[in-house]
Structures are given as C-alpha cells and as structure tokens.
C-alpha positions as CSV (number, residue, x, y, z in Angstrom):
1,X,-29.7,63.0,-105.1
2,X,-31.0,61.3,-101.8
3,X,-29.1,61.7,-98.6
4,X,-29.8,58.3,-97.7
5,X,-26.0,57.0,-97.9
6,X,-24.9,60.4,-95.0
7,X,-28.1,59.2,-92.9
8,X,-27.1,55.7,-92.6
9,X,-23.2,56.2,-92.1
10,X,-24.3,58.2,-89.5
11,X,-26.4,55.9,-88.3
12,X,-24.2,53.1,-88.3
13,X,-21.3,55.4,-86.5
14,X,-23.5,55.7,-83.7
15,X,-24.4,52.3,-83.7
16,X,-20.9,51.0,-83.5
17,X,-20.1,54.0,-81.2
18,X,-22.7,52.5,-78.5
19,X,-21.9,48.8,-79.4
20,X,-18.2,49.6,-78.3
21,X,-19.3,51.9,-75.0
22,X,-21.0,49.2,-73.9
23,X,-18.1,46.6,-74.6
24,X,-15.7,48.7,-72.9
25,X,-13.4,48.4,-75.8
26,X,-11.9,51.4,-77.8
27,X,-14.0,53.4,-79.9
28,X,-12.3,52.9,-83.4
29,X,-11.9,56.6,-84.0
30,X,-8.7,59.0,-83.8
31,X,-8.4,60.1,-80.0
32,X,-7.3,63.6,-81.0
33,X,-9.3,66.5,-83.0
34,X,-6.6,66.6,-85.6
35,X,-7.6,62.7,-86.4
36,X,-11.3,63.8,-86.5
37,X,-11.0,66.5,-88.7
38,X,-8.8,63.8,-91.1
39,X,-12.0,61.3,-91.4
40,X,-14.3,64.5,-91.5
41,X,-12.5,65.5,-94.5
42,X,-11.6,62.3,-96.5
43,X,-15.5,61.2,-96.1
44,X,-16.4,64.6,-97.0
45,X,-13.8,64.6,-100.0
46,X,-15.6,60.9,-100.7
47,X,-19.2,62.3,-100.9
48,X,-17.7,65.7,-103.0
49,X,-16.5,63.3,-105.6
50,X,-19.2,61.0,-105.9
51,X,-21.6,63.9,-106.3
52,X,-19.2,65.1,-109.1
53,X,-19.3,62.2,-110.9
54,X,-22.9,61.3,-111.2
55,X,-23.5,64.5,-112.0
56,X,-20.9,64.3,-114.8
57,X,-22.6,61.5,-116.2
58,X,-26.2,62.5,-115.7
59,X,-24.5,65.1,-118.1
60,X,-22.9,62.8,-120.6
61,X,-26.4,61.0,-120.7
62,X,-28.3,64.1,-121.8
63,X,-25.9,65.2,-124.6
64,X,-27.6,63.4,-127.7
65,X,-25.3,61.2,-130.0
C-alpha cells in the first residue's frame, strides 16, 4: 500500500491551514485538544479500515474458486 492518500491530506491541511491564516478567517479545525484528538482518531479509524478491507479482498482474490 502507497502512503500517497496520508501525504496529500496532509498536504492539503496545510494548504488550507495557510490559505485561511492569510484570510484572517477561522481555521476550520476544533479550537480545543479534545476536538483534535476526535479528527485524529476518526481519520485514523478511516485509514484502519480501509487498510482492512483491501487487504480482505486482496485475500478473497487469492483463494482459488
């Protein structure tokens, strides 16, 4: 598996990060570490999952009928 999909989330959170410093408008992100940690561990919990399930099928693909 390629890490390209966590290489450009992150890239595109710092992009919209900067776009919105230099706007002067609210970054859209929870203010508090508590709100953090929640988007930490629902994207985390996201990328778990998917990992899961391709390998699942890469499994179900081996397995001759």
């Amino acid at each position: 598996m390629t890490y390209s999909k966590v290489i450009w989330g992150l890239v595109l959170s710092f992009v919209v990060g900067f776009c919105c410093h230099l706007a002067q408008i609210p970054v859209p992100s929870p203010p508090v570490l508590s709100g953090a940690l929640l988007v930490f561990t629902m994207s985390s919990g996201y990328w778990l999952v998917d990992r899961y399930l391709a390998a699942r099928a890469a499994r179900t693909e081996q397995v001759p009928a």
